[in-house]
C-alpha positions in Angstrom: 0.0 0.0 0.0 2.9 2.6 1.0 4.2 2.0 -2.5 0.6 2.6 -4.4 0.6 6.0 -1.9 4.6 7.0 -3.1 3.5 6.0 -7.0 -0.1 7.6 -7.6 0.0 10.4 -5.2 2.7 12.6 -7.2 0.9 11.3 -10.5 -2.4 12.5 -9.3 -0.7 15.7 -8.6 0.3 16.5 -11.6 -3.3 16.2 -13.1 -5.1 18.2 -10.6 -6.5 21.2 -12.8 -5.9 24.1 -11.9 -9.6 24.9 -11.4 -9.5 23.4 -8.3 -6.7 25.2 -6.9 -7.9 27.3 -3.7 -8.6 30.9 -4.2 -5.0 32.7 -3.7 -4.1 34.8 -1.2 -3.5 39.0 -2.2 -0.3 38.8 -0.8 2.6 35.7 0.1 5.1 36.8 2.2 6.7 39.7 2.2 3.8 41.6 0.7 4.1 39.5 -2.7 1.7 39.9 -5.1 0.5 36.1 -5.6 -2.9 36.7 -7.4 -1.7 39.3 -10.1 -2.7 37.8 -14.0 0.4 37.0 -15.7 -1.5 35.9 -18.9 -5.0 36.3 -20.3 -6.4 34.7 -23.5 -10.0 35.8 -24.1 -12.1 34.9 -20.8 -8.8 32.5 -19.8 -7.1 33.8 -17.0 -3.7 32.2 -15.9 -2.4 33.6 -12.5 0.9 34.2 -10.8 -0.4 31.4 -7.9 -1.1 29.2 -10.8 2.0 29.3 -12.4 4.5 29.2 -9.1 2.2 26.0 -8.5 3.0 24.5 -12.0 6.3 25.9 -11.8 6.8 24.4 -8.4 5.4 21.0 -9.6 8.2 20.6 -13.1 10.7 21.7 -10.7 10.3 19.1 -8.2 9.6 16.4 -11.0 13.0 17.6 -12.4 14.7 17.2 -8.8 13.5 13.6 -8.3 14.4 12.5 -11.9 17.5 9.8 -11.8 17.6 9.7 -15.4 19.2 13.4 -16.3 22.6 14.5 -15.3 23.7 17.4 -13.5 24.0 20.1 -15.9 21.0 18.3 -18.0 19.1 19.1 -14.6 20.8 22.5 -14.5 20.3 23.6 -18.1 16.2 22.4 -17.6 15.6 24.0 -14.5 16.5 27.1 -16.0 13.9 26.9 -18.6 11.3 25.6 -16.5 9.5 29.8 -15.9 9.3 29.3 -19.7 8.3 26.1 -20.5 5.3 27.0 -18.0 4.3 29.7 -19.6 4.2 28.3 -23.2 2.3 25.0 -22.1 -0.5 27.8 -20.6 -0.7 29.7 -23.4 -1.3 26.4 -25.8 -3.7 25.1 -23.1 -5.6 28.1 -23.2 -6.1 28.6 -26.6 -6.5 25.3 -27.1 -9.8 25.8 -24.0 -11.1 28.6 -25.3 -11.5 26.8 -28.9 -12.8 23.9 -27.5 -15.5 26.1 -25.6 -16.3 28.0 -28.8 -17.0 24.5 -30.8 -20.2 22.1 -29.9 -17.7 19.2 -28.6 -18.8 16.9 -25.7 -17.8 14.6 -23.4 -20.4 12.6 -21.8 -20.4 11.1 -18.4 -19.7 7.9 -19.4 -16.5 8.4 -21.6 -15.0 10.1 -18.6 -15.6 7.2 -16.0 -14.4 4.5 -18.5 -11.0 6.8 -18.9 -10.9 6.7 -15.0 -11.6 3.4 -15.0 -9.0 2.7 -17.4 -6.2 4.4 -15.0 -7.2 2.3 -12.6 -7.1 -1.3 -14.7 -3.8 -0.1 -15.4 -2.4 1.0 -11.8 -3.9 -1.6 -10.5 -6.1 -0.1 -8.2 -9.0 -2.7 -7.2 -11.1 -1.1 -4.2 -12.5 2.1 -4.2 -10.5 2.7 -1.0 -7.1 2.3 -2.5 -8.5 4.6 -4.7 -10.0 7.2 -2.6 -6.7 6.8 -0.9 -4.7 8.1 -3.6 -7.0 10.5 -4.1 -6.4 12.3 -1.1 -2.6 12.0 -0.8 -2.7 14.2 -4.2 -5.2 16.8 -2.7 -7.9 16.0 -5.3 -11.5 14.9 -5.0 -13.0 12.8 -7.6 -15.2 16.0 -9.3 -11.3 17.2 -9.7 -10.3 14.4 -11.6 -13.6 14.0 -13.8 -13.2 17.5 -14.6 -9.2 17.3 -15.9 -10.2 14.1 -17.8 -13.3 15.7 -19.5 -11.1 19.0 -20.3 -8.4 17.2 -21.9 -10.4 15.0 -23.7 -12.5 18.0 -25.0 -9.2 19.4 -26.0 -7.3 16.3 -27.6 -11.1 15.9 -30.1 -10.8 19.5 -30.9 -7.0 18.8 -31.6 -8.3 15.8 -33.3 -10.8 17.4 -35.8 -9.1 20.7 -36.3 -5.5 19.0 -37.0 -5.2 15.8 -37.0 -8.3 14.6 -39.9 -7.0 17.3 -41.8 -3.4 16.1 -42.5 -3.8 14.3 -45.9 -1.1 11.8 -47.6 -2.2 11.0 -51.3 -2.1 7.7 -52.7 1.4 8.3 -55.2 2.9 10.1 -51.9 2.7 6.3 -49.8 3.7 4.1 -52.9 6.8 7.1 -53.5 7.8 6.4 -49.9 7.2 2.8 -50.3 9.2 2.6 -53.8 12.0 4.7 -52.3 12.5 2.9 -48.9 12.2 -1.0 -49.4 14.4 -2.2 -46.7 11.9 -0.7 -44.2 9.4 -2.9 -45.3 11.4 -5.8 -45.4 10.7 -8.8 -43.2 13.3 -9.8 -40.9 15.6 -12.1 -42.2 16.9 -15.4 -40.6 19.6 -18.3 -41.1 19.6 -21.6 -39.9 23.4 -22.6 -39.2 25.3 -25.0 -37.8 29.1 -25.2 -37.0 31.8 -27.5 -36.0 34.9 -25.5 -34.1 38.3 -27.1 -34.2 39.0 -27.1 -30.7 41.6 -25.4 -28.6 41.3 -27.6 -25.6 42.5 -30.1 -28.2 46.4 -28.9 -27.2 47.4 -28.1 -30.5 49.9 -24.9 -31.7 47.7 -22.3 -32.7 49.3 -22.8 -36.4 48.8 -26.2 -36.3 45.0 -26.0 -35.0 44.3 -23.0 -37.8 46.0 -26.1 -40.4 43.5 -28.3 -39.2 40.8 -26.4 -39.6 41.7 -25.4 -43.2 41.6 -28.9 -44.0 38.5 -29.7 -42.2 37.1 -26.8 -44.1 38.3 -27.9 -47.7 37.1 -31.8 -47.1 33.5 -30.4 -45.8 33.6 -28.3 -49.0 34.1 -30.9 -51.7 31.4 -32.0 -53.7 29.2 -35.2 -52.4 31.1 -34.5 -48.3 29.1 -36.8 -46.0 29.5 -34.1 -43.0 28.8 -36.3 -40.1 31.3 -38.9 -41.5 33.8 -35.8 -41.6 33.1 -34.1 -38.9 32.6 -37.4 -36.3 36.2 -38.6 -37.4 37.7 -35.7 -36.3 36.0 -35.4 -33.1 36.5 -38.7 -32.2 40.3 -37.8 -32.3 39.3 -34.9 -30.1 40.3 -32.2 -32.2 37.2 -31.0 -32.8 32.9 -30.5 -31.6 30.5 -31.8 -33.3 28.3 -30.7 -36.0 25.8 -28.2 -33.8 22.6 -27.2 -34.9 22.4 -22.8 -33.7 18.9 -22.8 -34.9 17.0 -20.2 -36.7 19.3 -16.4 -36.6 18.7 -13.2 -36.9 21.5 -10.9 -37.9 23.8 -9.9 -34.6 22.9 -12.9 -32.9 26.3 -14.3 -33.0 29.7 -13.2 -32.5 30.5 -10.1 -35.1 33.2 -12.1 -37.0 30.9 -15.0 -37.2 27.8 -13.2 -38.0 29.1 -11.6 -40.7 30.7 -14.6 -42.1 27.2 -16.4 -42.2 25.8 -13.1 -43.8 27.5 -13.7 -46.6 27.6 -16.8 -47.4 25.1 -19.3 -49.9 22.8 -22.0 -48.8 24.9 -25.0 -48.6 28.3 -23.5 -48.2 30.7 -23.8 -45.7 33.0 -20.2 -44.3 35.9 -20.2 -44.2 37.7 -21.1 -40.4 37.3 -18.3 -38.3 39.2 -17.7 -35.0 36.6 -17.1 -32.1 35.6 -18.1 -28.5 37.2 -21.9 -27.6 39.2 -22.4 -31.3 38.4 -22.5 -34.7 34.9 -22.1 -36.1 33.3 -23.0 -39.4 30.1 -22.6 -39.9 27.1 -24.2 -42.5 24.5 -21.9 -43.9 21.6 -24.9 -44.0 18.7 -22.4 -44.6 17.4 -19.1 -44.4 14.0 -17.5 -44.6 12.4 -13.8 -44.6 14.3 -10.7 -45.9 11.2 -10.2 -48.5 10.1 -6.5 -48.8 6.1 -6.8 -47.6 3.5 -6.0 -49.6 2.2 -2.6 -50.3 -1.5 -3.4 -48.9 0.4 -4.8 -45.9 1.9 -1.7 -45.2 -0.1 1.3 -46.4 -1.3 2.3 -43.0 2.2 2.3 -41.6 3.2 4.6 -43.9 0.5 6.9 -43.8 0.5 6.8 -39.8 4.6 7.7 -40.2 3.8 10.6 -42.9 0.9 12.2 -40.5 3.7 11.9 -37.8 6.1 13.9 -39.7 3.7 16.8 -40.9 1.8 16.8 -37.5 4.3 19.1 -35.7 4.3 21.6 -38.9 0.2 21.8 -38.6 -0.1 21.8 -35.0 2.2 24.6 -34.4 0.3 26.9 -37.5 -3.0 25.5 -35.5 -1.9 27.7 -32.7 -0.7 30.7 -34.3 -4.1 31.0 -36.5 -6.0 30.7 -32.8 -3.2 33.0 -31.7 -4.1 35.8 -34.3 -8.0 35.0 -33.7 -7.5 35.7 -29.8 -7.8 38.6 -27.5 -4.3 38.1 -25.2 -2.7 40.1 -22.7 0.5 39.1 -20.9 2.4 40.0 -18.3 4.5 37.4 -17.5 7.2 36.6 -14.3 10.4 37.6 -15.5 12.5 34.7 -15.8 9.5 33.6 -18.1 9.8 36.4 -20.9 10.5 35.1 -24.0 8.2 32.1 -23.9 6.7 32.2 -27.0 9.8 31.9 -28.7 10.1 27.9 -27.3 6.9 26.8 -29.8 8.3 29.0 -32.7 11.9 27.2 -32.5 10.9 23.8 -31.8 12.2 21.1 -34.1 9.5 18.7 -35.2 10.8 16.0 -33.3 11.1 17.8 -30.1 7.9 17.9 -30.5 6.4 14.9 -31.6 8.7 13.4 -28.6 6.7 15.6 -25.9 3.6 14.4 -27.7 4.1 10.8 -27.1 2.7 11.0 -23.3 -0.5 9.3 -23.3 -3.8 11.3 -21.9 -7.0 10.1 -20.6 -8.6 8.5 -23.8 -11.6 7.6 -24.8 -10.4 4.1 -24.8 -7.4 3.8 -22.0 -4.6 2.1 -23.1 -1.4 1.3 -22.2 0.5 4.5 -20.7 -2.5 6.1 -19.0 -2.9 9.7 -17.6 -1.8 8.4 -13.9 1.2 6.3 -15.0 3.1 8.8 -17.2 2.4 11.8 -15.0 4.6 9.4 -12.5 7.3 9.8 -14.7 9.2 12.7 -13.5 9.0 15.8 -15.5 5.7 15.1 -17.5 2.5 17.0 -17.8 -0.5 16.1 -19.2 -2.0 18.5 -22.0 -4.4 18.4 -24.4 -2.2 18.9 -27.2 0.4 15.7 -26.0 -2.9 13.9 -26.5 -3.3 15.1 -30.0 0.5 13.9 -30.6 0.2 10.9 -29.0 -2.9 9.6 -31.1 -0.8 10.7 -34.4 2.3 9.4 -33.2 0.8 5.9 -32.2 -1.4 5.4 -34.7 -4.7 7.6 -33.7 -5.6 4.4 -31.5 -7.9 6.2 -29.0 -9.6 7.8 -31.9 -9.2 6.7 -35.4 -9.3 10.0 -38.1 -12.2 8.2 -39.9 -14.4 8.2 -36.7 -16.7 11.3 -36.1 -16.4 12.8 -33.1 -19.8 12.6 -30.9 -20.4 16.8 -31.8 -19.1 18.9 -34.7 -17.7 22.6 -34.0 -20.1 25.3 -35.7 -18.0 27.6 -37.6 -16.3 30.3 -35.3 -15.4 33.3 -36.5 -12.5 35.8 -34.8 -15.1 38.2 -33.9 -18.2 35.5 -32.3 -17.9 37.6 -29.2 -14.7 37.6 -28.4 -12.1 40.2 -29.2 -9.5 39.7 -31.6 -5.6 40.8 -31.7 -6.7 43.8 -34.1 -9.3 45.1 -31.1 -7.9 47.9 -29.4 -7.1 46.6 -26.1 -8.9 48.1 -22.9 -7.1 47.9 -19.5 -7.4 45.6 -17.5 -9.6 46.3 -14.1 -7.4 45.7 -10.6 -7.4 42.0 -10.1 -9.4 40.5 -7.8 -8.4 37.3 -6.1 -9.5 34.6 -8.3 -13.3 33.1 -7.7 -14.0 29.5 -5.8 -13.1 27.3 -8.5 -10.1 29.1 -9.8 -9.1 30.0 -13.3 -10.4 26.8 -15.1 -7.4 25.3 -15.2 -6.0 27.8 -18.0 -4.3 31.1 -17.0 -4.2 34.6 -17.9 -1.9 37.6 -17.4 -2.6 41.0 -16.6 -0.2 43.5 -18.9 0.5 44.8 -22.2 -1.7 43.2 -25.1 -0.5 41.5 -28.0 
């Protein structure tokens, strides 16, 4: 139990939306301003509480994580103020799309992604669940809430992104024509080999002799092999004729491997020197090595195209919500510059940030609870997005409709837009029960 407890209670953490955070104080110590709106993206507030609690969250995460080095640790701590501040401003525009369009979760889609987490933490009793509940600070309404928001989120990501990425038909078969040895089954050898022994007591020049001539007599045309080989073992220069089975590449010795590699079925190598004397080796058979068929692979390729373009459309996504959106920032210092993290990313950045899994509408294997265990990962809508491209859309395919289509939004359905002339903010008022809804917003100059 005290191992469940150490497991899901920092995992549960990490998905406890901000929504539920209690109302902040108007001043920490030393008369800090802890309430003050350090971002704002149409009715999205992110506070300075909210992001010293994220911050504070990624920081510890980092701290605890045995698999960076020191000046990895060093060189992400440093970023951490801006890596916060860019996740908010994707979940936010991200929310405040996903509010604008007709997209629902019901009831029972959430509690079969909790469900799921549970299946796959192992959590039987609603007590051991409850448990780990409360050693994260969450109630259950918290968690239904963060699973329906990012589910909302990853469908809107879904639709908007995803089902629009299109591979044609002379794209796949170009890929397919250009890189055969992808596609190719892998490829194994049956061998067998006889080694002329150095426990025999031989001279090394001598035993190498030996196993030339064993070599040229196995060779010759119509050689009975276990005639050969059993006369020489029974002078105890050499091992039998042994049967290695069915190979794959590597599975040997280099020397040996590659010897095998290249040789024809039916043919002997030439002696090679390796562990306990001389080896030569029989290629009897060998299967595999065929490039698969097209139809056998057309959905891997199209899953690894939509992979490679998804980063591309996801990060044009956000800057067309960007440019549709009323935002105001005023962020904590050591977080100016944010924006600039999502404009320089490299594809696979982040396509790898993508790949942690998100409550789904089908849980499966790396759910919200277990990857937010692994130090230093968040859960956002947009990973859920990049996880269903990356792994092959499994929680929801692109030819399924989601359960509610988005009407048509325009930049100006009621919400400013970045060419509105910006009114000041009013004083900010310590945030309402219930918090900012899990987004955040800043208080400052407008973009």
């Amino acid at each position: 139990m005290e191992s469940l407890k150490k497991a899901l209670a920092p995992a549960l953490l990490l998905l406890l939306p901000l929504a539920s955070s209690p109302p902040a104080r108007a001043a920490g110590e030393g008369g800090q301003e802890v309430n003050r709106i350090v971002l704002r993206v149409n009715d999205e507030i992110f506070t300075l509480f909210d992001y010293e609690l994220k911050k504070a969250r990624r920081s510890a995460a980092l701290l605890n994580d045995p698999s960076i080095s020191p000046s990895q640790r060093q060189e992400r701590m440093a970023a951490v103020g801006k890596e916060v501040m860019q996740e908010a401003l994707q979940d936010m525009l991200l929310q405040s799309q996903a509010k604008r369009s007709t997209i629902t979760v019901n009831d029972a889609e959430v509690e079969a992604s909790i469900a799921g987490v549970r299946r796959e933490q192992g959590i039987e009793s609603d007590e051991q669940f409850q448990l780990a509940l409360s050693q994260s600070g969450l109630t259950l309404e918290d968690l239904r809430s963060n699973f329906r928001q990012e589910m909302i989120t990853g469908r809107l990501v879904q639709k908007d992104v995803t089902a629009k990425i299109e591979v044609s038909e002379d794209e796949m078969r170009a890929y397919y024509r250009n890189n055969p040895d992808e596609f190719r089954t892998p490829e194994e050898r049956r061998l067998r080999e006889v080694i002329v022994l150095e426990a025999s007591g031989l001279p090394d020049g001598e035993l190498k002799k030996m196993a030339a001539k064993l070599h040229q007599e196995l060779s010759a045309p119509g050689a009975k092999a276990a005639e050969i080989v059993g006369r020489y073992q029974d002078q105890g220069y050499s091992s039998s004729l042994i049967d290695l089975g069915w190979l794959k590449k590597g599975e040997l010795e280099k020397s040996l491997s590659e010897a095998a590699w290249s040789l024809e079925v039916g043919r002997y190598a030439a002696p090679i020197k390796a562990r306990g004397g001389y080896h030569v080796v029989l290629l009897e058979e060998k299967r595999g090595g065929e490039v698969q068929a097209y139809a056998d692979v057309q959905n891997r390729i199209m899953m690894r195209e939509r992979q490679k373009r998804f980063g591309k459309e996801y990060r044009s996504y956000l800057a067309q919500l960007e440019k549709s959106s009323y935002i105001q920032e005023n962020p904590p210092a050591e977080s100016v510059g944010y924006r600039s993290l999502l404009a320089t990313a490299t594809e696979d950045d982040e396509l790898n940030a993508f790949r942690a899994p998100l409550p789904q509408d089908q849980p499966a294997a790396g759910t919200p609870v277990e990857e937010a265990a692994k130090p230093a990962t968040e859960s956002t809508a947009a990973a859920q997005a990049g996880q269903e491209t990356a792994q092959g859309l499994a929680a929801t395919p692109v030819t399924e409709p989601v359960d509610a289509t988005p009407r048509d939004v325009t930049p100006t359905d009621g919400v400013p837009t970045g060419d509105t002339p910006l009114a000041p903010l009013p004083p900010s008022p310590p945030p309402e029960e219930g918090g900012s809804g899990g987004s955040g917003g800043g208080g400052g100059g407008a973009r």
